[in-house]
N, CA, C and O of each residue as an XYZ file, in Angstrom:
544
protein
N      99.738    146.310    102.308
C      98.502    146.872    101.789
C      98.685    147.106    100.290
O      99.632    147.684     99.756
N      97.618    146.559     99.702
C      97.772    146.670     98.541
C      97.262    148.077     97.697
O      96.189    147.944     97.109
N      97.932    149.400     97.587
C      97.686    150.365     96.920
C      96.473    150.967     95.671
O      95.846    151.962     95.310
N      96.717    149.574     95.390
C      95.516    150.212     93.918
C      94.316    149.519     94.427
O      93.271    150.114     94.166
N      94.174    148.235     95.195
C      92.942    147.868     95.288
C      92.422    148.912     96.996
O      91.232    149.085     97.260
N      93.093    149.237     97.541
C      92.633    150.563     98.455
C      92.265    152.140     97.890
O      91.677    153.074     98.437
N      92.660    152.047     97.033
C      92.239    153.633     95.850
C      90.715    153.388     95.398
O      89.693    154.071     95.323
N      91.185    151.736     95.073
C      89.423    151.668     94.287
C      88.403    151.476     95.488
O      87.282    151.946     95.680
N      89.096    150.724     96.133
C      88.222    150.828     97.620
C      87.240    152.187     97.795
O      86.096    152.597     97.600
N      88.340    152.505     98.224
C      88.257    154.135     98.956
C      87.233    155.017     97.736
O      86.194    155.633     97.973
N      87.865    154.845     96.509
C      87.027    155.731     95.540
C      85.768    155.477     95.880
O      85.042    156.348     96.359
N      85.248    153.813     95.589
C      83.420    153.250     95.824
C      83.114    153.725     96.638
O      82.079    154.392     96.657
N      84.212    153.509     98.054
C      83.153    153.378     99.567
C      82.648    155.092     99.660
O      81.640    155.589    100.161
N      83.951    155.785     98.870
C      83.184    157.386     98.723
C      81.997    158.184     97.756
O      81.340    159.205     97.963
N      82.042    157.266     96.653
C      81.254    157.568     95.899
C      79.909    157.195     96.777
O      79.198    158.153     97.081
N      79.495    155.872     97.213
C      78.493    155.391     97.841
C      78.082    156.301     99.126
O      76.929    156.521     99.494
N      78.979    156.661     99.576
C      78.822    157.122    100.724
C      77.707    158.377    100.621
O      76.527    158.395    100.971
N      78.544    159.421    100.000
C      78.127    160.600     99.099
C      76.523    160.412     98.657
O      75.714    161.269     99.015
N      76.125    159.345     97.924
C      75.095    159.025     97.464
C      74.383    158.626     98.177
O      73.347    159.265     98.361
N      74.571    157.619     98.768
C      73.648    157.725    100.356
C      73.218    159.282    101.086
O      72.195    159.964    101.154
N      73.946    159.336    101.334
C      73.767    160.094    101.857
C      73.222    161.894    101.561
O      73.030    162.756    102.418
N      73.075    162.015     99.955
C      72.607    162.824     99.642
C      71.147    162.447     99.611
O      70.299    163.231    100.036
N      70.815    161.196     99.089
C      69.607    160.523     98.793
C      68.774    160.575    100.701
O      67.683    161.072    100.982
N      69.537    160.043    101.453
C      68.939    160.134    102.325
C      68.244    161.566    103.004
O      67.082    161.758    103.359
N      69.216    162.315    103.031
C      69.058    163.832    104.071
C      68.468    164.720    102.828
O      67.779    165.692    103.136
N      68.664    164.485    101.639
C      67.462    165.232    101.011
C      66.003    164.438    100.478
O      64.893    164.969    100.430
N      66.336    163.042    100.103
C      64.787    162.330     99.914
C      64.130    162.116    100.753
O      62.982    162.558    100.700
N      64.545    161.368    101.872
C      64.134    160.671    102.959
C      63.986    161.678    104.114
O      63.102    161.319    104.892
N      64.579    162.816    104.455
C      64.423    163.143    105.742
C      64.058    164.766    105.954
O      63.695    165.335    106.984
N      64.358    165.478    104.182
C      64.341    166.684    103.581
C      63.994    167.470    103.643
O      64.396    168.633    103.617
N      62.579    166.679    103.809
C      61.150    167.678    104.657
C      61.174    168.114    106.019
O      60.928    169.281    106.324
N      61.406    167.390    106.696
C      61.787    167.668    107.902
C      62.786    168.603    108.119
O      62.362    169.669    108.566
N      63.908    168.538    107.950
C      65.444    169.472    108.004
C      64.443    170.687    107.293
O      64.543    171.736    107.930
N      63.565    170.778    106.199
C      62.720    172.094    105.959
C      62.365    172.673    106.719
O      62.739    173.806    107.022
N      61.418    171.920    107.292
C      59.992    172.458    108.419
C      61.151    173.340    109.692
O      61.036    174.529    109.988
N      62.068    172.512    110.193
C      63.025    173.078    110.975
C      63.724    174.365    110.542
O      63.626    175.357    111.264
N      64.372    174.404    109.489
C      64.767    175.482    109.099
C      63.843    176.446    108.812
O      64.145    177.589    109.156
N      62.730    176.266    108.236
C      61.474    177.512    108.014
C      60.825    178.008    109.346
O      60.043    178.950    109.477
N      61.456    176.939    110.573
C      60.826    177.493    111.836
C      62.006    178.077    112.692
O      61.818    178.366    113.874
N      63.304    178.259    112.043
C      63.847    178.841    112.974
C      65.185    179.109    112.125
O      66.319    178.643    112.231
N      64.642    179.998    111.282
C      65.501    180.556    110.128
C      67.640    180.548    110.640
O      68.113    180.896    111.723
N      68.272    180.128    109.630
C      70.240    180.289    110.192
C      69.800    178.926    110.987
O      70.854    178.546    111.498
N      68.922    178.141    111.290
C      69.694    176.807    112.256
C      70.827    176.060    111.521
O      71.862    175.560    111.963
N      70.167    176.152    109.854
C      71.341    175.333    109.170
C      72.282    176.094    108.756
O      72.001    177.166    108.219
N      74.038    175.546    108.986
C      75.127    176.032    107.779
C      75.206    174.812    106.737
O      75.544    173.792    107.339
N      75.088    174.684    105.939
C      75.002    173.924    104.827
C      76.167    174.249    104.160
O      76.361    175.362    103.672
N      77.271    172.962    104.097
C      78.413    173.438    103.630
C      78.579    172.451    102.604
O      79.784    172.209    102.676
N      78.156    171.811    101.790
C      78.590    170.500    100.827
C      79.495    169.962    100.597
O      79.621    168.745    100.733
N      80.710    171.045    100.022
C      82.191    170.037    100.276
C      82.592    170.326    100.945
O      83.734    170.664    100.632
N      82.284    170.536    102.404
C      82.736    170.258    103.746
C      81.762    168.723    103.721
O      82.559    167.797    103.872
N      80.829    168.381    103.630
C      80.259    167.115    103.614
C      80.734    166.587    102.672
O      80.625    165.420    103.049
N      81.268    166.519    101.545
C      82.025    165.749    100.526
C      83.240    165.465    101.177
O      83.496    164.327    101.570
N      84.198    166.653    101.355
C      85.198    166.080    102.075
C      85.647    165.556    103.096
O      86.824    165.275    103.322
N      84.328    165.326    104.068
C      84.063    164.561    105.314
C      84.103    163.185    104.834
O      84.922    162.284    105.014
N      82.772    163.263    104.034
C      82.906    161.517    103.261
C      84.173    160.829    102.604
O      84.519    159.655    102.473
N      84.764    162.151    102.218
C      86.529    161.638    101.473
C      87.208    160.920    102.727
O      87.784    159.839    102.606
N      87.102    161.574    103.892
C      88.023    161.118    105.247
C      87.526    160.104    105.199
O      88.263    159.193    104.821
N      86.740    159.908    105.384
C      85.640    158.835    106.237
C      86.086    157.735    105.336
O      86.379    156.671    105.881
N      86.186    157.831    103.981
C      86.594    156.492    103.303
C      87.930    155.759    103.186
O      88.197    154.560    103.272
N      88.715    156.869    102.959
C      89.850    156.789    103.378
C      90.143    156.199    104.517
O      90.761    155.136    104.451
N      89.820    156.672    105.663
C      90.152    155.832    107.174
C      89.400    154.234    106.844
O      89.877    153.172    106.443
N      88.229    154.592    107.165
C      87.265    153.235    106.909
C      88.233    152.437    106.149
O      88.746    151.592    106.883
N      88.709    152.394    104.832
C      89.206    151.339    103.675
C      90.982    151.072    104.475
O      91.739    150.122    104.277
N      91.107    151.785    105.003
C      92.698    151.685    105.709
C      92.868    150.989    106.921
O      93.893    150.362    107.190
N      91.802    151.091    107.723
C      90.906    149.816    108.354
C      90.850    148.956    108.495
O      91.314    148.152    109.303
N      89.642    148.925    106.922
C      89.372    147.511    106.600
C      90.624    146.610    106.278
O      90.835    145.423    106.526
N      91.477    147.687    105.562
C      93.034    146.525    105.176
C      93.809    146.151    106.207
O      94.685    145.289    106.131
N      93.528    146.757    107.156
C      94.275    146.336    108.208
C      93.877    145.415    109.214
O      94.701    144.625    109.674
N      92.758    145.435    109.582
C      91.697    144.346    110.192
C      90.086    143.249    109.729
O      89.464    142.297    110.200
N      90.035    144.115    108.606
C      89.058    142.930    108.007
C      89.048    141.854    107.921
O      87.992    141.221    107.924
N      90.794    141.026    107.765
C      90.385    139.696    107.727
C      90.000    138.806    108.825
O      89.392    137.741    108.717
N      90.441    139.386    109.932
C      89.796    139.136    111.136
C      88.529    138.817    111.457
O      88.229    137.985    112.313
N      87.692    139.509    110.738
C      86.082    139.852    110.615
C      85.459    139.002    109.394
O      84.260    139.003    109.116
N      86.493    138.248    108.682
C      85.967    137.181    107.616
C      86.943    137.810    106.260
O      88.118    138.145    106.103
N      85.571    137.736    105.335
C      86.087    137.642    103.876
C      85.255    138.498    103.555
O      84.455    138.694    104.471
N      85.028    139.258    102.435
C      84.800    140.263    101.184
C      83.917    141.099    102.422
O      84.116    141.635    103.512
N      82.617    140.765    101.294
C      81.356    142.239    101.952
C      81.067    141.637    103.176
O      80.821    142.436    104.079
N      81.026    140.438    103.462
C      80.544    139.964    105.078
C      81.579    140.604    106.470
O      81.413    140.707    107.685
N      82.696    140.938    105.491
C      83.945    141.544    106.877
C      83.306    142.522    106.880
O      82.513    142.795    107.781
N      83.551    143.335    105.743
C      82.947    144.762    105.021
C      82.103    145.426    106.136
O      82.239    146.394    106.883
N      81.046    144.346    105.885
C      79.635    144.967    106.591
C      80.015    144.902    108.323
O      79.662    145.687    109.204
N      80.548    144.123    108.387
C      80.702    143.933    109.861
C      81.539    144.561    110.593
O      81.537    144.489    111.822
N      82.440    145.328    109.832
C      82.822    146.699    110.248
C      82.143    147.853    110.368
O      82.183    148.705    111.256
N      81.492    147.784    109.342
C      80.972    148.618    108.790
C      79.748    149.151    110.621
O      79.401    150.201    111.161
N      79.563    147.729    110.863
C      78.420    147.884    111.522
C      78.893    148.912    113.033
O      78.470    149.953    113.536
N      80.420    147.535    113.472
C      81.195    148.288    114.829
C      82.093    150.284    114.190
O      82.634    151.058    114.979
N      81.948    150.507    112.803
C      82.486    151.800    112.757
C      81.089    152.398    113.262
O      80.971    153.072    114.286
N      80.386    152.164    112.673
C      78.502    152.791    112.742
C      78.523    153.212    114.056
O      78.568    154.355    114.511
N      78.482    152.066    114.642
C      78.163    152.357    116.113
C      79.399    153.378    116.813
O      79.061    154.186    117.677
N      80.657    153.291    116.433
C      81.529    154.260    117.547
C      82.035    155.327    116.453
O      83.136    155.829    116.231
N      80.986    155.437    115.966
C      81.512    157.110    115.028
C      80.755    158.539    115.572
O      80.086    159.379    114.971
N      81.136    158.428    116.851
C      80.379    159.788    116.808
C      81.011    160.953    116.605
O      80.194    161.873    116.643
N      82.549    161.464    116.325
C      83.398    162.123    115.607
C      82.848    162.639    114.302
O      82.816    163.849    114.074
N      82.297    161.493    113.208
C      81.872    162.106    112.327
C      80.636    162.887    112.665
O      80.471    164.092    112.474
N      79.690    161.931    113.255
C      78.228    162.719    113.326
C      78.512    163.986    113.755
O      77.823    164.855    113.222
N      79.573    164.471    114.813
C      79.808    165.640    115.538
C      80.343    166.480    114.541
O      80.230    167.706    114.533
N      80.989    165.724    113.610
C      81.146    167.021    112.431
C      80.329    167.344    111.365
O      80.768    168.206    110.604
N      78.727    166.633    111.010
C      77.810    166.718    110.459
C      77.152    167.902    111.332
O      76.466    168.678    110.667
N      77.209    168.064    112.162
C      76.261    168.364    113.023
C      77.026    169.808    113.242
O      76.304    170.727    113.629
N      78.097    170.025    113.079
C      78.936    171.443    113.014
C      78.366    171.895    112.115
O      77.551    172.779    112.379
N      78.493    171.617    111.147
C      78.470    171.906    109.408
C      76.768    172.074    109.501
O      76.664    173.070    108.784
N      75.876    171.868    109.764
C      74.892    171.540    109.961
C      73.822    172.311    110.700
O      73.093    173.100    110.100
N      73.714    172.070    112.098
C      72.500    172.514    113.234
C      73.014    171.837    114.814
O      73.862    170.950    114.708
N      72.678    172.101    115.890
C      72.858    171.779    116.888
C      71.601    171.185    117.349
O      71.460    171.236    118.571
N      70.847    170.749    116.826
C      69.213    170.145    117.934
C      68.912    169.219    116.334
O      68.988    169.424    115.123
N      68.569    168.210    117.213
C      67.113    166.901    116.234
C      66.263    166.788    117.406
O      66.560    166.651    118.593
N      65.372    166.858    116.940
C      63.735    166.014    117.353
C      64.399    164.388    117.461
O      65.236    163.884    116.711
N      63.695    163.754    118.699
C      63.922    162.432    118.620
C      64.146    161.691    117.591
O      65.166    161.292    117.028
N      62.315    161.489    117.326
C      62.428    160.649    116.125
C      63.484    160.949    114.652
O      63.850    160.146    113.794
N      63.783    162.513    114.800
C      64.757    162.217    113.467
C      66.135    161.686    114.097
O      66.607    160.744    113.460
N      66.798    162.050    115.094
C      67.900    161.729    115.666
C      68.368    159.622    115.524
O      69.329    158.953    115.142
N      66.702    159.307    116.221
C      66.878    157.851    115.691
C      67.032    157.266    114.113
O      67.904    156.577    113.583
N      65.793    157.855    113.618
C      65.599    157.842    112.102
C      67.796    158.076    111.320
O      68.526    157.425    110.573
N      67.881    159.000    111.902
C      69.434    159.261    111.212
C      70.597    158.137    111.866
O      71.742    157.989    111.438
N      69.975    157.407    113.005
C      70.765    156.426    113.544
C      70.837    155.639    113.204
O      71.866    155.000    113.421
N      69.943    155.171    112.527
C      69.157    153.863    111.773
C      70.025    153.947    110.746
O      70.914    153.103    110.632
N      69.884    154.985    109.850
C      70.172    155.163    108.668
C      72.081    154.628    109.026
O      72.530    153.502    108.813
N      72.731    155.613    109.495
C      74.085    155.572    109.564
C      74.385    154.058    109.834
O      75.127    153.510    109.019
N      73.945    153.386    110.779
C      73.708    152.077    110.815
C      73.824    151.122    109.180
O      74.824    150.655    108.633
N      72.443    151.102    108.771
C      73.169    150.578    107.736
C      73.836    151.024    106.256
O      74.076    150.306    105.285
N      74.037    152.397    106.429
C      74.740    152.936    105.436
C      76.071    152.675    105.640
O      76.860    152.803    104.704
N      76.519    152.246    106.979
C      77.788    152.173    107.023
C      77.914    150.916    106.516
O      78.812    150.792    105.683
N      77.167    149.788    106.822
C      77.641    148.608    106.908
C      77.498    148.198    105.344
O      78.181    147.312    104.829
N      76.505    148.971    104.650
C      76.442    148.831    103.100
C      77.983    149.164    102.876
O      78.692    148.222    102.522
N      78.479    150.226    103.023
C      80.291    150.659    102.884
C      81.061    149.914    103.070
O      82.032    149.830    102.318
N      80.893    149.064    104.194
C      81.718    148.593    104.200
C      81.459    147.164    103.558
O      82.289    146.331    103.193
N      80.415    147.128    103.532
C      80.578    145.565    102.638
C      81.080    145.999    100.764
O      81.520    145.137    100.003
N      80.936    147.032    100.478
C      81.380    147.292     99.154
C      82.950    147.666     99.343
O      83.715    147.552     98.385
N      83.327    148.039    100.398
C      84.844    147.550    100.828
C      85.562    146.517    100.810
O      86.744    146.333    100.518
N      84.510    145.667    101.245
C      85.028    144.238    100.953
C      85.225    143.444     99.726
O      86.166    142.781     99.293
N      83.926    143.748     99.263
C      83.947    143.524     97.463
C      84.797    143.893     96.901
O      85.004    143.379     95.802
N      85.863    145.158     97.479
C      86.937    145.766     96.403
C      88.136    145.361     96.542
O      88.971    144.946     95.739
N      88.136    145.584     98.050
C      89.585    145.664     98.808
C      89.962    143.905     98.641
O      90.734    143.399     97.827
N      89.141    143.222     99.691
C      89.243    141.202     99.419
C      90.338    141.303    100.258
O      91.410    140.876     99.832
N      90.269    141.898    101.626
C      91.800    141.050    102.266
C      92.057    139.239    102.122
O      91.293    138.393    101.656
N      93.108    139.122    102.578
C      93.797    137.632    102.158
C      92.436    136.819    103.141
O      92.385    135.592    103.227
């Protein structure tokens, strides 16, 4: 494994991550997580760098991963993403620690809406994993 191109990895796939994901749960879904909290005041703990340093794990593993099995899955962002897609789907570890940090109940439609999202936020990650990292 190559050290410095897994640092830069890991740095993007966290920076991105972070950004996604702030953009999402406060642009995209914001209002909602409001209306909930104004209807049932303490549902949320809102911890941020407990969510920063979730996303730190998360990249870290993810990019340690990808160096270890991406080439399997192809070349650059096409492995990337295609991890990206099978982490998406069997991460429910993280969601379970969003959801600590967080509230215990979604309404359907946001529960899907946030499924969707993780879906291809992951696979965006991991294709910018690929772009960095480039297994052989």
């Amino acid at each position: 494994m190559n050290a410095s191109r897994f640092a830069g990895a890991a740095a993007a796939v966290w920076v991105v991550r972070v950004a996604l994901n702030w953009a999402f749960y406060t642009q995209v879904v914001g209002n909602q997580f409001k209306q909930m909290a104004d209807a049932h005041p303490g549902i949320f703990r809102e911890v941020i760098p407990a969510y920063i340093l979730i996303d730190l794990l998360f990249a870290l593993v993810f990019v340690f991963l990808f160096a270890k099995v991406g080439s399997t899955l192809g070349r650059g962002a096409a492995a990337g993403a295609k991890l990206g897609v099978i982490v998406a789907i069997l991460s429910p570890v993280v969601g379970v620690l969003y959801q600590y940090f967080s509230f215990t109940f979604l309404p359907p439609g946001l529960a899907a809406t946030d499924a969707i999202f993780q879906l291809l936020a992951t696979a965006v990650q991991g294709a910018v994993a690929g772009l960095i990292y480039k297994t052989a």
